[in-house]
C-alpha positions in Angstrom: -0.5 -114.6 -24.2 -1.8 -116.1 -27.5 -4.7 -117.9 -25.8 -5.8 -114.7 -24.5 -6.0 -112.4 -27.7 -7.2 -115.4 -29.4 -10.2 -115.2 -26.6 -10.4 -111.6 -27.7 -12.9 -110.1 -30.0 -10.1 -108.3 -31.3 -7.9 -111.4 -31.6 -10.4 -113.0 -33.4 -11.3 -109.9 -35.9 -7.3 -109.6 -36.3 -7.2 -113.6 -37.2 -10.5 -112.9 -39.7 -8.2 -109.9 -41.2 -5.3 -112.0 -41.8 -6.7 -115.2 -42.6 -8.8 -113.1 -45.5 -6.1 -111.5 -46.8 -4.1 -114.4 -47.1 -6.8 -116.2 -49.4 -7.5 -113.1 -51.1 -4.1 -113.3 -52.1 -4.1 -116.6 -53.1 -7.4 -115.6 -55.3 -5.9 -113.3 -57.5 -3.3 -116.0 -58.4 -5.6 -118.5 -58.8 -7.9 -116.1 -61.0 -5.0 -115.1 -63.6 -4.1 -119.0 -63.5 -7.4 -119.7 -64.4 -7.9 -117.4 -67.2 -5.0 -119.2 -69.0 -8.1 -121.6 -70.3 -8.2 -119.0 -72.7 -5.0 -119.7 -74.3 -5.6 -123.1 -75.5 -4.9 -126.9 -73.8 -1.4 -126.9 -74.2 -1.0 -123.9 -72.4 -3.7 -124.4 -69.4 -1.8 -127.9 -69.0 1.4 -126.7 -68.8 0.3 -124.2 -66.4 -1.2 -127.1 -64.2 1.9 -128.8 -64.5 4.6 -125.9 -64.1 2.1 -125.9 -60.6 3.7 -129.2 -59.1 7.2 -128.6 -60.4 7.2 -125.3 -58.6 10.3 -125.0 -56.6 12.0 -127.8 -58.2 14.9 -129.1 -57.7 15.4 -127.6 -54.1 11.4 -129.2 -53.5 10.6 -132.4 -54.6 7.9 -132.5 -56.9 4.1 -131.2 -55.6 5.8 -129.9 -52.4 5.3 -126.2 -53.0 1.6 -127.2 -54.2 1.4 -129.4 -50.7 2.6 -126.1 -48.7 -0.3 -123.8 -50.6 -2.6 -125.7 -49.6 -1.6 -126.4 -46.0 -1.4 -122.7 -45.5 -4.9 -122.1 -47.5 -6.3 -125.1 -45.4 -5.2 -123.3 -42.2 -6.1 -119.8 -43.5 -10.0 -121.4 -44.2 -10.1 -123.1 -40.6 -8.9 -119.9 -39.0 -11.4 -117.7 -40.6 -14.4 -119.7 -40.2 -13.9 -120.6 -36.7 -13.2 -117.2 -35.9 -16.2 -116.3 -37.8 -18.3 -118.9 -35.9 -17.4 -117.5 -32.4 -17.5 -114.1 -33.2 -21.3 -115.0 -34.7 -22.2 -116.9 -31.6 -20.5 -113.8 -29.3 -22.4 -111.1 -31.3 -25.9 -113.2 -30.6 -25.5 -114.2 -27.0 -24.5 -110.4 -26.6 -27.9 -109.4 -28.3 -30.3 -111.8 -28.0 -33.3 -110.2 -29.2 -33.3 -108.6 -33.0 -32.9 -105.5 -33.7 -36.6 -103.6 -34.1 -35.2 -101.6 -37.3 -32.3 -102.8 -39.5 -29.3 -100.3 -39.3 -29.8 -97.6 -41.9 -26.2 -98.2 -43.3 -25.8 -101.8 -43.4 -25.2 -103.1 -47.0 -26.4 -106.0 -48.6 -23.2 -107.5 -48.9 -22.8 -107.1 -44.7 -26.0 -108.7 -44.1 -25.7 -111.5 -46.3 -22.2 -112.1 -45.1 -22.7 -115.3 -43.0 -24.5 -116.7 -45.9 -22.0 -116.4 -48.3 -19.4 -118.2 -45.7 -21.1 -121.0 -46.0 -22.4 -121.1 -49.3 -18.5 -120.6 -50.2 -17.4 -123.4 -47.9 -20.0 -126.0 -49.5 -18.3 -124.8 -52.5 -15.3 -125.2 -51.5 -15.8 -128.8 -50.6 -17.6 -129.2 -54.2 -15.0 -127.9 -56.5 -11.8 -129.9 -55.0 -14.3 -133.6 -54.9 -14.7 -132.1 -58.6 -11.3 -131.2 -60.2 -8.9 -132.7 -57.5 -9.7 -135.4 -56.5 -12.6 -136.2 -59.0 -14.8 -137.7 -56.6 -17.8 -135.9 -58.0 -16.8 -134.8 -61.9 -19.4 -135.2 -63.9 -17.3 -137.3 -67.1 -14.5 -138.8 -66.7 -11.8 -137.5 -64.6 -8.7 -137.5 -66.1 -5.4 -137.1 -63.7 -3.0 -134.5 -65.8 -5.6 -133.2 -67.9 -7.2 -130.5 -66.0 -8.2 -128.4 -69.0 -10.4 -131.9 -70.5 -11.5 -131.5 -66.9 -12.7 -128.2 -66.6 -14.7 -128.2 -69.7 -16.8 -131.4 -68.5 -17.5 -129.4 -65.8 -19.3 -126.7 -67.4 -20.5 -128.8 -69.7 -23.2 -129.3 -67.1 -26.0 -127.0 -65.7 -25.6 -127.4 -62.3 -21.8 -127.3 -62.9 -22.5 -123.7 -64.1 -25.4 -123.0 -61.7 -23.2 -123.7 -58.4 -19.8 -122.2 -59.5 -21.6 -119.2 -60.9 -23.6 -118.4 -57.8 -20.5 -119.4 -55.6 -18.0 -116.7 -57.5 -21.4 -114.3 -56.7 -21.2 -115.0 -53.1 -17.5 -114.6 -52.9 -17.7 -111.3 -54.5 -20.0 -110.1 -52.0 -17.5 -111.6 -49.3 -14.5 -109.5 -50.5 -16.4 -106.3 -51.2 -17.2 -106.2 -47.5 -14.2 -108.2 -46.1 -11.5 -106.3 -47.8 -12.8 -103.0 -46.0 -13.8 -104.8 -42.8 -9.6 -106.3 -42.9 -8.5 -102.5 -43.4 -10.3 -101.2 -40.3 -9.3 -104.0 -37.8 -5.8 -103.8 -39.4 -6.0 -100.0 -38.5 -5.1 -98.9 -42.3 -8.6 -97.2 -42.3 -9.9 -93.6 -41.7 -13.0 -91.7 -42.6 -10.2 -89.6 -45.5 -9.2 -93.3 -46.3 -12.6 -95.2 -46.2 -13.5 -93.8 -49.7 -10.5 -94.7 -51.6 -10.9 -98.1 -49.5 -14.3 -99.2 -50.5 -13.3 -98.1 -54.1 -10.8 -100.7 -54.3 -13.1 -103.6 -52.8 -15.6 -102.7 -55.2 -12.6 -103.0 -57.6 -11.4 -106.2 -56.2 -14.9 -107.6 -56.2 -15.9 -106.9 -59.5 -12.6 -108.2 -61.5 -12.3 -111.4 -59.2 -15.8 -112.1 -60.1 -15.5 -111.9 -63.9 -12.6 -113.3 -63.9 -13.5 -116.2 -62.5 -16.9 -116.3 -64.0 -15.2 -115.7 -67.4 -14.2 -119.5 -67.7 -17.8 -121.4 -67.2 -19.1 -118.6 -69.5 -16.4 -119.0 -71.9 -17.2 -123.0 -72.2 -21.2 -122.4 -72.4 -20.8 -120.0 -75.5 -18.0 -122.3 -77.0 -15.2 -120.0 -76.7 -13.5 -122.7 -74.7 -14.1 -126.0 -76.3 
């Protein structure tokens, strides 16, 4: 039975849909967290720290991080597999290209695949950066993630590549978050309206949020 809606293109849309939501989710959280830079060191630490606590004493210490991001991890592999094969399904179905580009397709739908895996290099990029420190740019220091964030954007390409990244993801979620609602069957033509208002909405505050802490380091406000 699960093997053969997973061999669905429904299955897999419905995975996509789930899977999406899940880090979208997860996102949000991560944004507000993130925006905490603002609020000095001691309290972006503390943040950090109140992270690994979380769910202490009935979890030991790290365990509620650990089960994040083993749900993120299998969230990520979901979507991009099911992403893959529906890709490879959609071109073995039409072969040839299209002689005129749909009228209606946005930019954001035809630049999906793209942003997939501009966001998963990124992805790979920003925990060798500020979790393990395999790539930071200074040096890492373990427990001191806002010292670590600023030697990040401290650098160009540190700016360049997040900057463009939290671009790409915007893109994603504008046409994600309405793609989710129609395979999810929340969507209808008196619905698609109030829908695409709210990816839009989603989009654009995810976007500056996230974009507000490399900015905020380049013009000193974080420092």
């Amino acid at each position: 039975m699960t093997r053969s809606v997973w061999d669905s293109s429904v299955g897999k849309k419905t995975v996509m849909a789930v899977s999406g939501l899940i880090m979208l989710l997860y996102l949000v959280v991560h944004m507000f967290g993130n925006l905490k830079i603002f609020f000095g060191s001691g309290d972006f630490n503390h943040y950090a720290h109140w992270l690994r606590t979380l769910g202490e004493p009935f979890l030991h210490y790290e365990w509620a991080l650990w089960i994040v991001r083993v749900v993120l991890v299998v969230a990520v592999v979901a979507h991009a597999t099911a992403a893959y094969q529906l890709s490879r399904r959609d071109i073995r179905a039409r072969p040839s290209k299209y002689v005129h580009k749909k009228p209606r397709s946005s930019y954001a739908t035809r630049t999906m695949r793209w942003g997939g895996i501009i966001l998963a290099m990124f992805i790979v990029w920003h925990i060798l950066d500020l979790t393990t420190g395999t790539a930071h740019p200074g040096g890492f220091q373990s427990g001191h993630p806002y010292q670590n964030v600023i030697d990040t954007f401290s650098t160009w390409y540190g700016n360049v590549i997040y900057i463009v990244a939290m671009l790409a993801l915007g893109l994603h979620i504008r046409h994600g978050f309405w793609s989710a609602a129609q395979t999810l069957g929340t969507g209808s033509r008196t619905r698609d309206r109030a829908l695409k208002t709210v990816a839009n909405a989603l989009a654009l505050t995810l976007t500056a949020g996230f974009i507000a802490v490399p900015v905020g380091v380049m013009t000193g406000l974080v420092s």
